[in-house]
C-alpha positions in Angstrom: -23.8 26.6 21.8 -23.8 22.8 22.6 -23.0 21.6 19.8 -19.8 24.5 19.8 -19.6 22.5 23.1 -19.2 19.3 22.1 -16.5 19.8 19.0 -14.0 20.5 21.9 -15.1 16.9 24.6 -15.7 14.6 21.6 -13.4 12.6 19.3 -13.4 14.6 16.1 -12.8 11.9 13.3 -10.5 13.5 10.2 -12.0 14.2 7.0 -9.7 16.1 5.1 -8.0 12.1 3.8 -10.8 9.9 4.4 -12.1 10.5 0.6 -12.4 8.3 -1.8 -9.8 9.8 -4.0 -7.1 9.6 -1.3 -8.0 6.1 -0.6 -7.7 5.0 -3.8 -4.7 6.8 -4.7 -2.8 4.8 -1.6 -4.4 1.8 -2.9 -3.0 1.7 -7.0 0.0 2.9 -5.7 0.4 0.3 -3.4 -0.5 -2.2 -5.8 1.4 -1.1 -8.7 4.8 -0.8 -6.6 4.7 -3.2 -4.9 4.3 -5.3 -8.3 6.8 -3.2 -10.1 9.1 -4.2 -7.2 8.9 -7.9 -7.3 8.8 -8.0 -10.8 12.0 -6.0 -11.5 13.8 -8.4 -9.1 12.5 -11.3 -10.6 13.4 -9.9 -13.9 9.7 -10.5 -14.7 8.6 -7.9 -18.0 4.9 -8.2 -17.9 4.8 -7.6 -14.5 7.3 -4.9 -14.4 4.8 -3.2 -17.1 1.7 -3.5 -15.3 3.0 -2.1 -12.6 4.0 1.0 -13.9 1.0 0.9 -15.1 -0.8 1.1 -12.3 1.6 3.3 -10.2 1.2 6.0 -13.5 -2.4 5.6 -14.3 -4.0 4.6 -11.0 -2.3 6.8 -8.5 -1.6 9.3 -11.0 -5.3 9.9 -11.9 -6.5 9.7 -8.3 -3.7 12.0 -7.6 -4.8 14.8 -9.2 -8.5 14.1 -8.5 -7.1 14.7 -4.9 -5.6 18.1 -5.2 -8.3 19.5 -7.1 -6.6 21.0 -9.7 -4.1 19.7 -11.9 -2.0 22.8 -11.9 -1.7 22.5 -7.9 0.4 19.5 -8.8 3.3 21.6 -9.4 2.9 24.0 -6.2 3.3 21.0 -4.5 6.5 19.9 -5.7 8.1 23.3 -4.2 9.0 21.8 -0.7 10.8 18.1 -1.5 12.6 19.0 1.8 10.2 20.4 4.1 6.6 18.8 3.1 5.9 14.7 3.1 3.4 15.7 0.3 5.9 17.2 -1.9 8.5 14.5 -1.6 5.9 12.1 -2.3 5.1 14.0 -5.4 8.8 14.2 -6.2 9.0 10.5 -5.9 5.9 9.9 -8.0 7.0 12.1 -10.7 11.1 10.5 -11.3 9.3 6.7 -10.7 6.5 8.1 -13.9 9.7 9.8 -16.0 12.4 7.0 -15.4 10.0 4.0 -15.0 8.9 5.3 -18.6 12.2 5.4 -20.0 13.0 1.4 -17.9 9.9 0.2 -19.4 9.7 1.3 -23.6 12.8 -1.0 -24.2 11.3 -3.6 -22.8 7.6 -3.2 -24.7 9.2 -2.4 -28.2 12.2 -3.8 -27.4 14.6 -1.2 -28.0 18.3 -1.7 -27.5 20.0 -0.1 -25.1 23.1 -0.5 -22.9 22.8 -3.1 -20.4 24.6 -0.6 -18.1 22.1 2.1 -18.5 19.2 -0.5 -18.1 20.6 -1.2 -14.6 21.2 2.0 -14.1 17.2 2.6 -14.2 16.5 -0.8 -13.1 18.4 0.1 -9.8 16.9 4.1 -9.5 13.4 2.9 -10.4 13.3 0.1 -7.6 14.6 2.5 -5.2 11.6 4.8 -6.4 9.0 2.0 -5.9 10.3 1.4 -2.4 9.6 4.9 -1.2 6.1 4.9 -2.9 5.2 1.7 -0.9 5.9 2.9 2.1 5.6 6.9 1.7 1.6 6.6 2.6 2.6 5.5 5.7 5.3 7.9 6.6 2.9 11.1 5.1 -0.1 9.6 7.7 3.0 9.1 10.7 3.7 12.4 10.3 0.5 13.5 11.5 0.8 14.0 15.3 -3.2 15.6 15.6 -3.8 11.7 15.0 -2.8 9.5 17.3 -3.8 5.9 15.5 -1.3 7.7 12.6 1.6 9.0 14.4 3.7 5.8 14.7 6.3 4.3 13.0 5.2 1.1 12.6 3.2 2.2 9.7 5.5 2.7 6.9 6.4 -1.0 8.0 2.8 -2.2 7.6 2.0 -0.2 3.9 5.1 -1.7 2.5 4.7 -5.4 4.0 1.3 -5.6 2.8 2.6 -3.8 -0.9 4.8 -6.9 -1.5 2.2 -9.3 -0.2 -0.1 -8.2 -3.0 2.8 -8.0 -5.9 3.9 -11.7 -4.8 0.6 -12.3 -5.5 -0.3 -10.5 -8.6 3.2 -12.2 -9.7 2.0 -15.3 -8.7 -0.9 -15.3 -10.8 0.8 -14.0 -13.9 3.9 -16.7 -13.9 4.0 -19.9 -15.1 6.6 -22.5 -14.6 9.5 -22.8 -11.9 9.4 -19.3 -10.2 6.3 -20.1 -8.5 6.7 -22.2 -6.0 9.3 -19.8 -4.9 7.0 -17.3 -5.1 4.3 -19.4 -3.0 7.1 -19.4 0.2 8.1 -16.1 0.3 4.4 -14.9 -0.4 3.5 -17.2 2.8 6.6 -15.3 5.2 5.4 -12.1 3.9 1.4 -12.7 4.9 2.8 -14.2 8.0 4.9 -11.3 8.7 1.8 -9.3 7.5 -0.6 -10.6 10.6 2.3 -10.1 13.0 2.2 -6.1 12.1 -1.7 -5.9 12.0 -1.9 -7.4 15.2 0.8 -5.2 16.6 -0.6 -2.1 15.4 -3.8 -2.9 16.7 -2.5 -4.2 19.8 -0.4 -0.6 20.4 -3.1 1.3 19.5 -5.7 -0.3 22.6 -3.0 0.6 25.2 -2.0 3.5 24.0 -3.4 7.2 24.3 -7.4 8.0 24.4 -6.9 8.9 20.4 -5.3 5.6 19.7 -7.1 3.4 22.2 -10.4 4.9 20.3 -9.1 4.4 17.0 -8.5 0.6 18.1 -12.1 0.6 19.3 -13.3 1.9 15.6 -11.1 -0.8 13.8 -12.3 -3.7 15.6 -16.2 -2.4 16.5 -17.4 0.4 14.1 -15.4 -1.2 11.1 -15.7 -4.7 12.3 -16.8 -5.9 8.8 -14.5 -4.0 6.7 -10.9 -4.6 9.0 -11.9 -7.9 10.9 -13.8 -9.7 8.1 -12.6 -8.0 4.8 -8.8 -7.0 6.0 -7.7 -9.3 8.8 -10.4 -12.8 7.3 -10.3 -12.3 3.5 -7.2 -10.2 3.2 -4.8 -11.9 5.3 -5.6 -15.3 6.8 -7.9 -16.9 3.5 -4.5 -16.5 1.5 -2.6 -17.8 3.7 -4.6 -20.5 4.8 -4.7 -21.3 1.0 -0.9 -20.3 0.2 -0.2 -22.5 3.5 -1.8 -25.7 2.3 -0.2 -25.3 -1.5 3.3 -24.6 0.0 3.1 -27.7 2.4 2.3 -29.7 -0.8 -2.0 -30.5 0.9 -3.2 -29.2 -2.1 -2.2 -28.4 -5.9 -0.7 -24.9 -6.5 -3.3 -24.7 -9.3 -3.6 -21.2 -11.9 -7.4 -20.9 -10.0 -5.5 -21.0 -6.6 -3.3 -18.6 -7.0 -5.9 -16.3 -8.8 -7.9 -16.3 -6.0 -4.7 -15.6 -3.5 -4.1 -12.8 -5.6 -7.5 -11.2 -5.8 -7.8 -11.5 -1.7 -4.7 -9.6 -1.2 -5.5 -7.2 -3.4 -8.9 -6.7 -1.8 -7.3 -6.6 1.3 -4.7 -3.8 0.2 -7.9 -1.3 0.0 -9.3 -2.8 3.3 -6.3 -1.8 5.2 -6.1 1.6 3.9 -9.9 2.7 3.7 -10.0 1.1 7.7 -6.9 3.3 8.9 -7.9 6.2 6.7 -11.5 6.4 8.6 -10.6 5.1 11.7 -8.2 8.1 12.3 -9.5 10.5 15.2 -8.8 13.8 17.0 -8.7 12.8 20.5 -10.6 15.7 22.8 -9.2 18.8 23.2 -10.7 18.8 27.2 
């Protein structure tokens, strides 16, 4: 009886999203988009590859692992319109299907018309924009959870995307494009502490939900968001990307290695943290 009690005066965290397979599903896809997206604008082939890559493989994989049963995978696609997990699906499977058919020319090198190549180029970047920022609109739409249900988190998925593909980019340039890289990869892990602290900030004045959601991210999950997100996701980098951009210190391959590696650490940070830190708020 008490503890029939308690379900209804306690916060209830989720667990239906907070598994592994979800996490890391967020996390490749986040990765490999926001890679594919950099590198297709920076007409960068290797990177544009690796990306797909890990958009098709790593998401893909975790993807299925997530609904259970590969043949699920096509129940879900029945409601693009109506369901955030079926247009997600949707968007997954034309980005797998036409990022294939962007990315053999440029592996075998294949000719093709430059016109249909841009044609792709164009669809395909479109594509990897709404896989970098769909995670956050599927958790938005999740009004039980109050630390979810706001729109600043399609903002923060994508933001922190692009900060890691800079960086992966970074790493896997040589030669002029780099120091360009090193400035907007510094604006984007500025912009990137801006939205943390915002959404953090929100969250402590908002409802009881959100307020003990906050209280999770910054106490329970101190080590994870605060040290691993917030320390060695966000501010190492750009203390490091800082110092190389102002010309203190050499831009070096082991620099922006390291850079690299941090933000893509602190990609899964950010999502395993929101993913657990999401609560029920009580019912009475």
């Amino acid at each position: 009886m008490n503890d029939h009690y308690n379900l209804y005066i306690d916060y209830s965290p989720q667990k239906e999203w907070s598994g592994a397979p979800m996490w890391l599903e967020m996390s490749f896809g986040a990765i490999g988009g926001g890679l594919f997206l950099v590198s297709a604008f920076l007409n960068f082939n290797l990177g544009i590859v690796l990306g797909f890559l890990l958009v098709a493989a790593g998401k893909g994989i975790f993807l299925l692992v997530d609904l259970g049963k590969p043949e699920r995978f096509l129940k879900v696609l029945a409601r693009p319109f109506k369901s955030w997990i079926s247009f997600g699906s949707w968007a997954f499977m034309l980005f797998g299907i036409l990022g294939l058919i962007y990315c053999l020319p440029l592996v075998i090198g294949l000719e093709i018309g430059a016109g249909i190549l841009g044609v792709l180029k164009a669809i395909t970047m479109l594509l990897a924009v709404l896989l970098i920022t769909y995670d956050g609109f599927f958790l938005a739409a999740s009004k039980g959870i109050d630390a979810w249900n706001t729109s600043l988190l399609p903002i923060l998925y994508g933001v922190s995307s692009l900060v890691a593909g800079t960086g992966i980019a970074m790493a896997l340039i040589e030669g002029a494009k780099e120091n360009t890289l090193l400035r907007i990869n510094a604006l984007l892990l500025i912009t990137l502490v801006f939205l943390v602290f915002s959404y953090v900030n929100g969250l402590s004045k908002s409802t009881l939900g959100a307020r003990k959601s906050a209280e999770i991210l910054t106490q329970d999950l101190k080590g994870i968001f605060v040290g691993g997100l917030v320390g060695a996701g966000v501010l190492l980098p750009l203390l490091l990307v800082g110092l190389a951009t102002l010309g203190l210190i050499p831009a070096s391959a082991t620099l922006v290695m390291v850079v690299a590696v941090l933000e893509v650490v602190g990609i899964f940070f950010l999502r395993f943290a929101i993913l657990k830190a999401g609560v029920y708020a009580p019912v009475i």
